[in-house]
C-alpha positions as CSV (number, residue, x, y, z in Angstrom):
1,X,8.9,18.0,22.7
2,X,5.1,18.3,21.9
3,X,4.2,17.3,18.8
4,X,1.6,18.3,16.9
5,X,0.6,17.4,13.5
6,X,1.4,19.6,10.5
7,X,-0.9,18.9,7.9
8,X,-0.3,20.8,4.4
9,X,-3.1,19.9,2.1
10,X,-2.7,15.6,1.5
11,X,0.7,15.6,3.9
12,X,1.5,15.7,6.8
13,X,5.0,16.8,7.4
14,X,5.4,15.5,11.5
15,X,4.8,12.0,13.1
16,X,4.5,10.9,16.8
17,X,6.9,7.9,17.8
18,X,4.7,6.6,20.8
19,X,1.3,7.2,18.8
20,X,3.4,4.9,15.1
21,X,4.2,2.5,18.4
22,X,1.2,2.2,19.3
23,X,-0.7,1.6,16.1
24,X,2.1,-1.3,15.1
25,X,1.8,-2.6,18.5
26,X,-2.3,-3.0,17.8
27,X,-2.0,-4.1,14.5
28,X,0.6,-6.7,15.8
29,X,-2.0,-7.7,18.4
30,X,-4.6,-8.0,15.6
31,X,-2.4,-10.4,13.6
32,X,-0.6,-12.8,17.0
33,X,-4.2,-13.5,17.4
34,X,-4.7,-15.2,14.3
35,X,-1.5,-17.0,14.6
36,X,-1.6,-19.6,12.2
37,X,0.2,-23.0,13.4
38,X,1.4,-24.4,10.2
39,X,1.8,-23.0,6.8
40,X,2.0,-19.9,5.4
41,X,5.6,-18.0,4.5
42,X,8.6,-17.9,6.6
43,X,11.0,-15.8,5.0
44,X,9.6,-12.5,3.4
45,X,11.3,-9.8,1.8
46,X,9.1,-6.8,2.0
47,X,10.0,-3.9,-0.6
48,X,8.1,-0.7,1.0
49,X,7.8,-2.1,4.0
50,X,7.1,1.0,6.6
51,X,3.7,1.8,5.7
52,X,0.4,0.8,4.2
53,X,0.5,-2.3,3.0
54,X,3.7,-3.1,2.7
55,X,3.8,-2.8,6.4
56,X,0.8,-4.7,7.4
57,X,2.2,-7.5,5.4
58,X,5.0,-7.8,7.2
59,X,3.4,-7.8,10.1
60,X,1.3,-10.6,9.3
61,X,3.8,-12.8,8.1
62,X,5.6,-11.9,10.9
63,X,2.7,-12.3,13.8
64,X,0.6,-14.3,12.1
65,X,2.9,-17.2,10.6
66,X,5.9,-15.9,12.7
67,X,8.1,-15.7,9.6
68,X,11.6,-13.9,9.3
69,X,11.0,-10.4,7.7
70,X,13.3,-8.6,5.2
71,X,12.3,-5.0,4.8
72,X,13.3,-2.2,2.6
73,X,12.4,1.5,2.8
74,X,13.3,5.1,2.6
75,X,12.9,7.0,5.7
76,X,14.0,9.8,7.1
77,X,15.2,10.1,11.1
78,X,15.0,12.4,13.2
79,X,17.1,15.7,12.9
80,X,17.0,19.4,14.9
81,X,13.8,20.4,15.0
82,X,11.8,17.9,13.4
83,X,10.5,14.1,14.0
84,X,11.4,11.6,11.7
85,X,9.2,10.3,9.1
86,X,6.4,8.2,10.2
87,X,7.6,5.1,8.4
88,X,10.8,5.6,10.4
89,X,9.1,5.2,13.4
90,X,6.8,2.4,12.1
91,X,10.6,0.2,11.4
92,X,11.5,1.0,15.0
93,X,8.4,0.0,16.2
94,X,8.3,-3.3,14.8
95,X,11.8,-4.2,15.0
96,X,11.1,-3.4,19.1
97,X,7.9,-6.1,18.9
98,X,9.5,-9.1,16.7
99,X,12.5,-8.9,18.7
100,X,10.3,-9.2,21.8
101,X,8.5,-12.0,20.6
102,X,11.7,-14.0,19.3
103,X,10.9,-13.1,15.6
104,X,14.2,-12.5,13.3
105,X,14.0,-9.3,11.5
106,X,16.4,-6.4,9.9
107,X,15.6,-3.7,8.1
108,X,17.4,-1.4,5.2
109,X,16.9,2.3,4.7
110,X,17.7,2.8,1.5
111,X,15.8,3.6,-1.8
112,X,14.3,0.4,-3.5
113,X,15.2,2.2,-6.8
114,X,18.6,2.4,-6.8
115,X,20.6,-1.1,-8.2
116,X,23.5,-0.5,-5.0
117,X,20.4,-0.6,-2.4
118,X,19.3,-3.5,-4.8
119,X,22.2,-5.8,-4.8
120,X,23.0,-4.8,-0.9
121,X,19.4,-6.0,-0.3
122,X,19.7,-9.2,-2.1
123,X,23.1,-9.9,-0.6
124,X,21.6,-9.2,2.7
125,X,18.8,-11.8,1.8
126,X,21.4,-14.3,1.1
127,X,23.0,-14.0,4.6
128,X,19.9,-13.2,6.8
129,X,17.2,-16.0,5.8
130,X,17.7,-19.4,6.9
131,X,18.8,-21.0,3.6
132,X,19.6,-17.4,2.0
133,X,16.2,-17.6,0.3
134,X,12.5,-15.9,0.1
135,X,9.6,-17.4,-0.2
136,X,7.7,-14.7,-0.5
137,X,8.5,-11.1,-1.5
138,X,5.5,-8.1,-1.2
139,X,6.3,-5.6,-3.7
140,X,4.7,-2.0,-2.2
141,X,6.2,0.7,-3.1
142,X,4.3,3.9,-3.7
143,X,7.4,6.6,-4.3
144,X,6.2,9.6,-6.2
145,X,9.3,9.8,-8.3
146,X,12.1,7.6,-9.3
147,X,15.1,8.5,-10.4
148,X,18.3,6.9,-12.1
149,X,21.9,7.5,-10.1
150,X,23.9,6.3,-13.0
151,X,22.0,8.6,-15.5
152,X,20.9,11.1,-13.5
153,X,17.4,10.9,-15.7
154,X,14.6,11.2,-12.9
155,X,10.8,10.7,-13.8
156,X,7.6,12.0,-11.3
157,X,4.3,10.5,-11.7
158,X,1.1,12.5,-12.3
159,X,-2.4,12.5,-10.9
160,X,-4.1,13.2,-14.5
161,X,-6.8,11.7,-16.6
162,X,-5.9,10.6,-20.0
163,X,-7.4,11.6,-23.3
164,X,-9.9,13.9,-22.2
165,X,-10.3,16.4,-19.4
166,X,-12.0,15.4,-15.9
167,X,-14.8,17.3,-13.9
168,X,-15.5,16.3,-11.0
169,X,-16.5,17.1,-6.9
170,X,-14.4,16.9,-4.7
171,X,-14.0,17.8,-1.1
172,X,-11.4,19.6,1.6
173,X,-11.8,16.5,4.4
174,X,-10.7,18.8,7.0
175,X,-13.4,21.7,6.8
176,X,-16.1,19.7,4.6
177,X,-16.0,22.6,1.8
178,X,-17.1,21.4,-1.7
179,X,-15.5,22.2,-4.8
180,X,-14.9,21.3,-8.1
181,X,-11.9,20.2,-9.5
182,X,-11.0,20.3,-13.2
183,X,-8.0,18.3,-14.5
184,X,-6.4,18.4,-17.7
185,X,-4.9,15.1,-19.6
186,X,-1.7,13.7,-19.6
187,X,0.4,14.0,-22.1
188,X,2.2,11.0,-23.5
189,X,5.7,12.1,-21.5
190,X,3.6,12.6,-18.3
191,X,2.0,9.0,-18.4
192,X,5.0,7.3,-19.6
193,X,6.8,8.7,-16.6
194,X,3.9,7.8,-14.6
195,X,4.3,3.9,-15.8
196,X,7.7,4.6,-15.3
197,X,7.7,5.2,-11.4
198,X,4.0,3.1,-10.6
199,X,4.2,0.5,-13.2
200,X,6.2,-3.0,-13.0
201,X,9.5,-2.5,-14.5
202,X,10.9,-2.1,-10.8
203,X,9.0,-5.0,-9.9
204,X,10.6,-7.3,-12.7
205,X,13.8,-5.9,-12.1
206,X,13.7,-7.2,-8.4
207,X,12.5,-10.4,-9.5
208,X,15.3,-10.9,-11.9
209,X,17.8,-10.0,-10.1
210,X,16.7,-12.2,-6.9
211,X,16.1,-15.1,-9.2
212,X,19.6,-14.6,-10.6
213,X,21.8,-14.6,-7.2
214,X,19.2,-17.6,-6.0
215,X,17.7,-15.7,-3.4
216,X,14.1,-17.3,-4.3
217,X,13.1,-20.3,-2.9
218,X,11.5,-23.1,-4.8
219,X,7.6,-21.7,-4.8
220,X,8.3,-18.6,-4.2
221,X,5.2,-16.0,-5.2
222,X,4.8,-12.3,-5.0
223,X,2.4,-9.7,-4.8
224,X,2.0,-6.5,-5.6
225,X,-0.8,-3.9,-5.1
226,X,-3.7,-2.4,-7.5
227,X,-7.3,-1.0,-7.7
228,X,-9.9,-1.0,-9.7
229,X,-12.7,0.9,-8.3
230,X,-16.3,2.1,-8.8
231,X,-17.4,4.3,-12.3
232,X,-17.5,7.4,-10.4
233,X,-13.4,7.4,-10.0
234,X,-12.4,5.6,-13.5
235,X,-11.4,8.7,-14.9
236,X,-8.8,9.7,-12.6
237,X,-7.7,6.6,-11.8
238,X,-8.3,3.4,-13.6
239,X,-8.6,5.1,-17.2
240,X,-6.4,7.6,-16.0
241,X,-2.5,8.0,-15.5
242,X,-2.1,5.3,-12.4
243,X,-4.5,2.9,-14.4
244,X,-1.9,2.9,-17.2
245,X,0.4,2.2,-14.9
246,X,-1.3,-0.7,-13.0
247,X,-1.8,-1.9,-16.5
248,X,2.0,-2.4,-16.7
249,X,2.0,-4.2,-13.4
250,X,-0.4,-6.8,-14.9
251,X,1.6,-7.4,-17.6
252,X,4.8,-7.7,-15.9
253,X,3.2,-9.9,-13.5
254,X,2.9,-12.2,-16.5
255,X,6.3,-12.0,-17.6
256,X,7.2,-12.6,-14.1
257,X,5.4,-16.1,-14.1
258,X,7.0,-16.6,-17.1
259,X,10.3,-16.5,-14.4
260,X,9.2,-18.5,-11.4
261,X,6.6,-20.9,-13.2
262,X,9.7,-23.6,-13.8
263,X,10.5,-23.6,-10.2
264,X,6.9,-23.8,-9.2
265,X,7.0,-19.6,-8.1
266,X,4.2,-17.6,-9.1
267,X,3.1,-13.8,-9.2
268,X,-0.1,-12.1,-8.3
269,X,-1.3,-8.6,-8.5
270,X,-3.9,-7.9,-5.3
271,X,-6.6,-5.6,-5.7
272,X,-7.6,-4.5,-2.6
273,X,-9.8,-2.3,-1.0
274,X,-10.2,1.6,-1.3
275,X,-8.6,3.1,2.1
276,X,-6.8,6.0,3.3
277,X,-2.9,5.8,3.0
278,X,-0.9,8.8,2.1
279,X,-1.1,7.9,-1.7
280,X,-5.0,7.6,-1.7
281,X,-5.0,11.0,-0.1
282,X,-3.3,12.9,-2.8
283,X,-5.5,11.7,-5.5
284,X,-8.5,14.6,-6.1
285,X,-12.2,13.3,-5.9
286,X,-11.2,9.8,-4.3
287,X,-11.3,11.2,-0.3
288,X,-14.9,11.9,-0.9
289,X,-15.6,8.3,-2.3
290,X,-13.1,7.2,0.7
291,X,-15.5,8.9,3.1
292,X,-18.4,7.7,1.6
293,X,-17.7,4.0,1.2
294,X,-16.2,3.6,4.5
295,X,-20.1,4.8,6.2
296,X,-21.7,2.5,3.7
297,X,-19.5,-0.8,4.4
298,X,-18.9,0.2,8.2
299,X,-22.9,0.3,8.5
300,X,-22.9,-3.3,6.8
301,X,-20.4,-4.5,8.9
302,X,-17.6,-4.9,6.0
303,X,-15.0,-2.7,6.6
304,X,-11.6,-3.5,6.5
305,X,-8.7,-1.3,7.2
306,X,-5.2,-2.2,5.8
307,X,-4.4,-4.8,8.5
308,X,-7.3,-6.7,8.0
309,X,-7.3,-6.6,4.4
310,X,-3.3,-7.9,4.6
311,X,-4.4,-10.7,7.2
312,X,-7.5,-11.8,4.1
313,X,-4.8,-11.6,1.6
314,X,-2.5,-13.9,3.0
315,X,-5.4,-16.2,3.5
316,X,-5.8,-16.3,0.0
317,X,-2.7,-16.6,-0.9
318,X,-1.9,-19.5,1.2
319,X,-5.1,-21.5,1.8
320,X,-6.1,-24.6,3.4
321,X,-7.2,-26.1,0.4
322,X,-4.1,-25.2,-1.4
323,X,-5.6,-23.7,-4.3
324,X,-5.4,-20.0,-4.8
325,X,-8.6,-18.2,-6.2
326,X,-8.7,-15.1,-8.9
327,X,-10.6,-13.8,-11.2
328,X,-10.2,-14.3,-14.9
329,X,-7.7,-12.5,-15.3
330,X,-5.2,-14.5,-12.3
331,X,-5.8,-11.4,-10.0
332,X,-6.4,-11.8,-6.5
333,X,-9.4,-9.8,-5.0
334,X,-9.4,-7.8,-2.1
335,X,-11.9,-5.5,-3.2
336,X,-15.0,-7.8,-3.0
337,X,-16.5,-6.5,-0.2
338,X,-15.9,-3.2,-1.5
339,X,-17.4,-3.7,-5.2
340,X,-20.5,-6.0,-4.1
341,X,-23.6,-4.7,-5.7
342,X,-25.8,-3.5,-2.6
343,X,-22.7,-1.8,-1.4
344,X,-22.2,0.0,-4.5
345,X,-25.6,1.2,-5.2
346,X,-25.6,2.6,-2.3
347,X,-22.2,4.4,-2.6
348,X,-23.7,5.4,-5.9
349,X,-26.6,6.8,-4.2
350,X,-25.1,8.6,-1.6
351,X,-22.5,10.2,-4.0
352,X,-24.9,11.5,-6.7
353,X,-26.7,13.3,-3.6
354,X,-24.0,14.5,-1.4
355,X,-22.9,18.4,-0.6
356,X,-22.0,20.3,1.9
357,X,-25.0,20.3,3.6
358,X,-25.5,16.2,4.2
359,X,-22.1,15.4,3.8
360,X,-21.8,14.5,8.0
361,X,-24.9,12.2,7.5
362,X,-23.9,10.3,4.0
363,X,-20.3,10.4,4.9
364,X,-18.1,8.8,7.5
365,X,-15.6,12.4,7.3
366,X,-14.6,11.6,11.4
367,X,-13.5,8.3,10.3
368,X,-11.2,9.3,7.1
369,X,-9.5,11.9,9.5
370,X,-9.1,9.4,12.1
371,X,-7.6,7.1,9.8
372,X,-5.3,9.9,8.0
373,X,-3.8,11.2,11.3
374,X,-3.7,7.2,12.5
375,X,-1.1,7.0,9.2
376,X,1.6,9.3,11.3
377,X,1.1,8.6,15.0
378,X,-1.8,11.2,15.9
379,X,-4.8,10.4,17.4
380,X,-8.7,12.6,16.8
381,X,-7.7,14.8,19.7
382,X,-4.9,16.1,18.2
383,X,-6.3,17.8,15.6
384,X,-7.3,21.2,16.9
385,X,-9.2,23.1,14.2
């Protein structure tokens, strides 16, 4: 059938198989050619492993240090009259490429949430890694609601500032209109439930319960994902509902080193680079910044998209010298190119001037809806309006 995208405001609700084969089969290109000879991870469980970064991950572990992959996702498959998800087609894609280059790899569909999918998983690890153990496991999920299905309790997270109400510009990608958008706060059930879904707790609870049925290998680290940012999106994000909720992953990020320190394991929180994934694009104000950013550090000669910024990562986390470098506060950070000083001034600059009448010239809006459409299999041409 021909299929078109169907994009409702931040979603798009089709995906092209050959156009998701494609993109895996570039990014796998990117990563084989980096192919590191020694070193590195070999067996990775990836939690969220269809998209984003989750997905770039494993395909750098994979490609690049030709490890055996693990990964976990919810996605749906085709039915009458509609594609499957994208991340669907991303699993089949890869699975298709790994086996062709001799790599071992499976895949679970199943919801990361739920402890049955849980202790499948981890039984699954047991049996499918050489030695039944990880030595590295990517935490990346970005679900917009969790639910319980012993309890039946579910909790959704919110897109909301906290303790004061946010003003702000924002900007409809597709036709370049400007508006303003006015949030409201959280209240203290809404961010709760935020930290509840985005936060660590699921994080730890993998951990723990890998840890406990010896599924982790001596050394093993994780990672999971974060961002910081630049002033102009604090509010919504870093001192807003998902910043309390990165907050948590930090701190269970120290209770999880608390875990793996004795067998020489470690965790680290990565905070990478602004880009567009399907979470970024549901946050109000950030697709402008998005746009912005990516004109500045593309004219520098800095920009990364996801694939790049997983094969830096993974540098980092496993370098020559053998030492891993953080910050102060023991996060990794991906986001350096991003937050260096000229290129933030001049993000600044652009962003206090911008409207609808410069926003082509400031902004790199081609290159956000290239990268959006890029997310589920579609290509510039395929957008018609």
């Amino acid at each position: 059938m021909d299929i078109k995208p169907r994009i409702k405001g931040f979603i798009c609700t089709t995906a092209h198989p050959e156009g998701c084969r494609r993109r895996v089969e570039e990014d796998a290109a990117v990563s084989a050619a980096e192919r590191k000879p020694a070193g590195g991870p070999k067996r990775v469980l990836v939690i969220g492993a269809s998209a984003g970064y989750g997905l770039a991950c494993r395909v750098t572990a994979a490609f690049a240090y030709g490890a055996e992959t693990l990964g976990l996702s919810l996605e749906r498959e085709e039915g009458k009259g509609r594609t499957a998800s994208a991340g669907w087609y991303n699993n089949a894609a890869f699975a298709a490429l790994a086996g062709d280059a001799g790599l071992r790899c499976e895949t679970i569909n199943g919801d990361a949430f739920d402890p049955a999918v849980r202790a499948a998983a981890i039984e699954r690890c047991r049996a499918f890694f050489t030695g039944g153990q990880a030595d590295l496991v990517v935490y990346s999920l970005a679900a917009p609601r969790r639910a319980d299905p012993v309890t039946g309790e579910s909790w959704s997270s919110v897109i909301k500032p906290v303790g004061a109400p946010f003003t702000g510009k924002n900007i409809d990608i597709w036709t370049g209109a400007f508006s303003e958008v006015t949030l409201h706060p959280a209240s203290d059930a809404e961010i709760a439930a935020t930290v509840k879904v985005m936060g660590g707790e699921d994080w730890l609870t993998w951990i723990k319960a890998l840890q406990t049925a010896g599924a982790l290998a001596n050394g093993c680290r994780t990672v999971a994902f974060s961002y910081i940012g630049p002033e102009q999106t604090h509010a919504i994000y870093k001192d807003g509902t998902i910043g309390k909720a990165k907050e948590d992953l930090e701190r269970r990020a120290e209770q999880i080193n608390a875990l793996l320190s004795p067998m020489g394991g470690q965790a680290y929180v990565s905070v990478n680079k602004a880009l567009v994934t399907q979470a970024s694009a549901a946050i109000p104000v950030v697709p402008l910044y998005i746009s912005l950013l990516y004109r500045v550090m593309k004219d520098a000669g800095l920009h990364e998209d996801c694939q790049a910024q997983a094969q830096r990562l993974f540098a980092r986390l496993y370098p020559a010298s053998g030492a891993v470098e953080t910050d102060e506060n023991g996060r990794l950070r991906l986001d350096d190119w991003e937050m260096r000083p000229d290129i933030q001034a001049e993000a600044a600059r652009r962003w206090g001037i911008v409207n609808a009448d410069n926003v082509a010239e400031l902004a790199d809006l081609e290159g956000y809806r290239a990268d959006f459409l890029r997310l589920f299999g579609f290509g510039p041409e395929d957008w018609g309006r």
